[in-house]
C-alpha positions as CSV (number, residue, x, y, z in Angstrom):
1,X,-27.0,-22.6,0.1
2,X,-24.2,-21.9,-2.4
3,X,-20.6,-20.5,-1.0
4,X,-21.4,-17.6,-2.8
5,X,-24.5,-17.1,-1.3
6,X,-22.6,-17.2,2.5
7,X,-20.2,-14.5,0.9
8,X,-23.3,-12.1,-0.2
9,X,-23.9,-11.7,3.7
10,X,-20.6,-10.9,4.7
11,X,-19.6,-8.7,1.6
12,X,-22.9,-7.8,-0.9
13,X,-23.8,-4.5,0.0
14,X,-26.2,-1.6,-1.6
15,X,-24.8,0.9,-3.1
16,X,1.7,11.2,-27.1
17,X,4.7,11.0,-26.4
18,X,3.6,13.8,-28.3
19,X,4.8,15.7,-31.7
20,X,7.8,17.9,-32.4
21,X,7.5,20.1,-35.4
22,X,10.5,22.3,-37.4
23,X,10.0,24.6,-40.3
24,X,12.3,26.3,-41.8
25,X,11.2,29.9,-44.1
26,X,13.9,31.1,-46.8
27,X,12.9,34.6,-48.2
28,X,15.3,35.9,-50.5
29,X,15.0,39.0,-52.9
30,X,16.9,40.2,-55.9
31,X,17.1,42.4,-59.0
32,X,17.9,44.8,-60.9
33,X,17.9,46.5,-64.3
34,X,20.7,48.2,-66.0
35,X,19.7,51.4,-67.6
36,X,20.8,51.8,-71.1
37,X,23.2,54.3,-72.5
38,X,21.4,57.5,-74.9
39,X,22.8,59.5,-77.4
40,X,20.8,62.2,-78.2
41,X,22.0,65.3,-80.8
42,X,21.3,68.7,-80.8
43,X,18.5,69.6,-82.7
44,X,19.1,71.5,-86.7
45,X,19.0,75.0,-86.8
46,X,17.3,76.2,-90.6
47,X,18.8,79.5,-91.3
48,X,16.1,81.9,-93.3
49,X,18.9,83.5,-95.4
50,X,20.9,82.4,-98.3
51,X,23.7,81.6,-96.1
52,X,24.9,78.2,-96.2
53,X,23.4,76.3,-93.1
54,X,25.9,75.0,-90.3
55,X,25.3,72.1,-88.0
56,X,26.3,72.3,-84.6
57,X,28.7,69.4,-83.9
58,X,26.7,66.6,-81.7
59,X,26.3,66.6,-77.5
60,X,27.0,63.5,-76.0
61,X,24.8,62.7,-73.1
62,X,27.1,60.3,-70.6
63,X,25.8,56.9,-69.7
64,X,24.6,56.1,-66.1
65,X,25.0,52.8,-65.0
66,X,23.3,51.6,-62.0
67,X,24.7,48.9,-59.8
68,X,22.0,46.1,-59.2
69,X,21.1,45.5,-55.5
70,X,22.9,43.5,-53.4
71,X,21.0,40.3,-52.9
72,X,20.2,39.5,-49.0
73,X,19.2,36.3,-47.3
74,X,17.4,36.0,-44.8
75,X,16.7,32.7,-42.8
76,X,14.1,32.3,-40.1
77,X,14.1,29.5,-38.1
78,X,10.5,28.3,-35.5
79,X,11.1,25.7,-33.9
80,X,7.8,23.8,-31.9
81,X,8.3,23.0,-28.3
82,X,7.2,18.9,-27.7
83,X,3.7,17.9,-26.6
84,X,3.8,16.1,-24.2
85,X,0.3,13.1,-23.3
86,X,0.2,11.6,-20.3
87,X,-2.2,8.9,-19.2
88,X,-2.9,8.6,-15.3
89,X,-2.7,5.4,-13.7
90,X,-4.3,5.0,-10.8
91,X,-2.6,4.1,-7.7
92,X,-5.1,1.5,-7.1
93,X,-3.7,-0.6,-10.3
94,X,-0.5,-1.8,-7.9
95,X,-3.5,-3.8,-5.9
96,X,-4.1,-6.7,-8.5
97,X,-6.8,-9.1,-7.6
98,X,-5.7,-12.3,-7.2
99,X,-7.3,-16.0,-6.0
100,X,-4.2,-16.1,-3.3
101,X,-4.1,-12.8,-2.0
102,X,-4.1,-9.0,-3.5
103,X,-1.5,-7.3,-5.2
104,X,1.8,-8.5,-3.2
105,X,-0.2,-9.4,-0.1
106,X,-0.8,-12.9,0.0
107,X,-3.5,-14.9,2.4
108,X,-1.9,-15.8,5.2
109,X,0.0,-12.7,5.6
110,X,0.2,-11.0,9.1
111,X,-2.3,-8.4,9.3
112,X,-0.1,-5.4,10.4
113,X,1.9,-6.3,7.3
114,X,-1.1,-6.4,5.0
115,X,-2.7,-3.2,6.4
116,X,0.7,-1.0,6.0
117,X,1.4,-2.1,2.5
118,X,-2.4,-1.1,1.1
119,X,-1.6,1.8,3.1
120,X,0.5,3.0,1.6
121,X,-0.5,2.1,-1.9
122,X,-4.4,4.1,-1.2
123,X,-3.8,6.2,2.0
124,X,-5.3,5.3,5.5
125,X,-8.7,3.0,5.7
126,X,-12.0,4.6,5.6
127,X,-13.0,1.9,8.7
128,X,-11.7,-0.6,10.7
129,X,-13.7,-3.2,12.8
130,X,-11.0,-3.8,15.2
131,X,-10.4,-7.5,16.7
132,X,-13.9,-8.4,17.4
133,X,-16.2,-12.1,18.0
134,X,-16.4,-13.9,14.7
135,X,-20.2,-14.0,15.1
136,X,-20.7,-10.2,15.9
137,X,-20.4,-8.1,12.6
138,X,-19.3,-10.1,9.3
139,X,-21.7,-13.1,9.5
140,X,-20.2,-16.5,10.8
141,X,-16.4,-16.2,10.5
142,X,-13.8,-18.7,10.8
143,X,-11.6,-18.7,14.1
144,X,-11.9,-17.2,17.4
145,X,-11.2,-13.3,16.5
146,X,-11.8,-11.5,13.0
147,X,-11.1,-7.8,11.8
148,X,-12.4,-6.2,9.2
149,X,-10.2,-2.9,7.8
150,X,-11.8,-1.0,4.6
151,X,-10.8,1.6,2.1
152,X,-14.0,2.6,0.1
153,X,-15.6,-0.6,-1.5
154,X,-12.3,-2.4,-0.8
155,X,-12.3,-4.7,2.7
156,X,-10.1,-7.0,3.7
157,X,-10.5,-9.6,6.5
158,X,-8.1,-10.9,9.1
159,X,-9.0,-14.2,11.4
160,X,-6.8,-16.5,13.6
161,X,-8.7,-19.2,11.6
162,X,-9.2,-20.1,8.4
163,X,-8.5,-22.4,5.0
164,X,-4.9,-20.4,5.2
165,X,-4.0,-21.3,8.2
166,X,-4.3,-21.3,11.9
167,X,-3.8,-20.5,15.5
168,X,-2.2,-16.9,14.7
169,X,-3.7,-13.7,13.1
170,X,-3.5,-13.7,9.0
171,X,-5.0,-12.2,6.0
172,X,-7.2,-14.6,4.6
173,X,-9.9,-12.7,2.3
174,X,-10.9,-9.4,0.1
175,X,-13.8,-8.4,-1.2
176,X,-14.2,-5.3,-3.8
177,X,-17.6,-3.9,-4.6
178,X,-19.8,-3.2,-5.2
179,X,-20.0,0.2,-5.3
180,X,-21.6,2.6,-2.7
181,X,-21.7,5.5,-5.2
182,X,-21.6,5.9,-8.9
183,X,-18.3,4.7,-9.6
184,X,-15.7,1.9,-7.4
185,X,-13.7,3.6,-4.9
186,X,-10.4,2.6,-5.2
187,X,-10.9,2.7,-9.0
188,X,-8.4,0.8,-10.9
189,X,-8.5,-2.4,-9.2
190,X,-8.0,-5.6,-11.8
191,X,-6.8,-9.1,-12.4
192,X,-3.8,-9.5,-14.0
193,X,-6.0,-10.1,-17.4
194,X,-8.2,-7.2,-17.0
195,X,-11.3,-8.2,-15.1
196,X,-12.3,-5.1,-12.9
197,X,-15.5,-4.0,-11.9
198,X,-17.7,-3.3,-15.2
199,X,-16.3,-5.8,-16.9
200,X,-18.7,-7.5,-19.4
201,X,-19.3,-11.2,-19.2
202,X,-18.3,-11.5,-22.1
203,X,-14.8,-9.9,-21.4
204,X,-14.9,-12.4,-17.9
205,X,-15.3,-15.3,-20.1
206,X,-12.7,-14.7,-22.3
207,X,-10.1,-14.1,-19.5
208,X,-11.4,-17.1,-17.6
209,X,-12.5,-19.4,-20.0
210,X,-13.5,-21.7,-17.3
211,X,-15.2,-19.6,-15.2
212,X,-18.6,-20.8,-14.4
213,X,-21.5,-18.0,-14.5
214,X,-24.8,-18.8,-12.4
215,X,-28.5,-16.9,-12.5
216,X,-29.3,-15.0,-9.6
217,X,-30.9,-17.4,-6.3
218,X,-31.1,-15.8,-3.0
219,X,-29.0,-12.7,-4.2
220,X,-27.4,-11.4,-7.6
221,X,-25.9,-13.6,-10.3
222,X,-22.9,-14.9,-9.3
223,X,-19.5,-16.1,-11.0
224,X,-17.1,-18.9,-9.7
225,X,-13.7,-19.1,-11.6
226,X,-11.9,-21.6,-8.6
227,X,-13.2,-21.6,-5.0
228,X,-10.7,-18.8,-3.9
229,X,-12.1,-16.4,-6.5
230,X,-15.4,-15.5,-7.2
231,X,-17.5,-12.4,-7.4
232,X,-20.8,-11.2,-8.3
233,X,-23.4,-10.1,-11.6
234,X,-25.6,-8.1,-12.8
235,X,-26.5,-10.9,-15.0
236,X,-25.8,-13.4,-17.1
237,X,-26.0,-12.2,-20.9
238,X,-22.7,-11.3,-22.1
239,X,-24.2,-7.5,-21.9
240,X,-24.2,-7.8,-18.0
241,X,-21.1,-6.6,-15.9
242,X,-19.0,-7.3,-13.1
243,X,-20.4,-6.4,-9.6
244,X,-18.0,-7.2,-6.9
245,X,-14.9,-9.6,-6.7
246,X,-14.2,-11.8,-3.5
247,X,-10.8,-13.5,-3.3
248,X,-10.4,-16.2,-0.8
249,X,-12.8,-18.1,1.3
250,X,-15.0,-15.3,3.5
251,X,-17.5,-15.4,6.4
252,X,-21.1,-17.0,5.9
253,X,-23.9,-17.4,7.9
């Protein structure tokens, strides 16, 4: 049986900155006309007698002139507040999955150590096995003692034994996925080139272009990319997506 198959047991389980905008709007009016000056004379008076007609000297009409309108400007200013985009990233993101540990936890780490930093990257676990016989609840484990402690579809076992190292309590394996519900819980989690859960294989053999890909046997399809990380498929055809992801050397049975 494949060491991928041994790790199905322990692990395999159902399941802007944004735009700022100015106008400015000038609105000015003018104008005027001047009115021009008239002259207008009296009208001529026809007598109906012989005597000699007299005209009556002219009237002068005095000119008005109007003052054009004083001109006003008026300037309006708007000016649009900033939008503002923001993309969330999930706290999650911090934990990158690696083949020597996960995020800045590294295998071999003491446990108390390992459990306080995820801690305080995704809150308080969801479960915790305690210290408990190798044999009893993740499959055949190395060392004397292992502990299981999970947030969502996150676990990570501790052992006093393993390929890490020996004779004292450690880190020394993750798995993530797959999924219980719809979507991974903590979502976010990814390698340092991307690979999360959902990734294609397409997308997992581009950022590993060594990774190996194998059909399904006992279990799922499976992907090997070195022994200390590894993970499984929903197939093989570069269509098919990223399951779960194991880093480091787990239990079997």
């Amino acid at each position: 049986m494949s060491r991928i198959s041994w790790q199905t047991a322990c692990m395999n389980r159902p399941g802007a900155l944004g735009l700022v905008a100015a106008a400015t709007l000038l609105l000015a009016a003018c104008g005027g006309d001047d009115d021009a000056a008239t002259t207008t004379n009296a009208p001529i008076v026809f007598a109906t007698t012989t005597v000699p007609v007299t005209a009556a000297p002219p009237t002068t009409v005095p000119t008005t002139t109007t003052a054009p309108p004083t001109t006003s400007s008026t300037t309006t200013s708007t000016t649009v507040a900033p939008t503002s985009t923001t993309t969330s990233v999930p706290a999650a993101a911090a934990l990158v999955l690696r083949d020597d540990g996960l995020g800045d936890a590294l295998f071999g780490t003491d446990p108390e150590e390992v459990v306080r930093y995820v801690q305080a990257v995704l809150g308080p676990p969801t479960a915790d096995s305690g210290w408990a016989d190798p044999f009893s609840a993740f499959g055949v484990c190395p060392g004397t003692e292992v502990r299981g402690v999970t947030w969502g579809d996150l676990t990570l076992l501790f052992s006093d034994e393993s390929t890490v190292s020996g004779g004292r309590r450690h880190f020394f394996n993750y798995s993530y996925g797959p999924p219980f519900g719809v979507s991974i819980q903590p979502a976010g989690m990814r390698t340092i080139t991307g690979i999360g859960i959902g990734s294609t294989v397409a997308e997992l053999r581009a950022a590993f272009p060594t990774v190996r890909v194998f059909p399904p046997d006992i279990s799922d399809a499976y992907f090997v990319v070195d022994e200390n990380f590894t993970g499984f498929l929903s197939g093989t055809a570069d269509a098919d997506t990223v399951r779960s992801v194991i880093g480091g050397i787990g239990c079997g049975e």
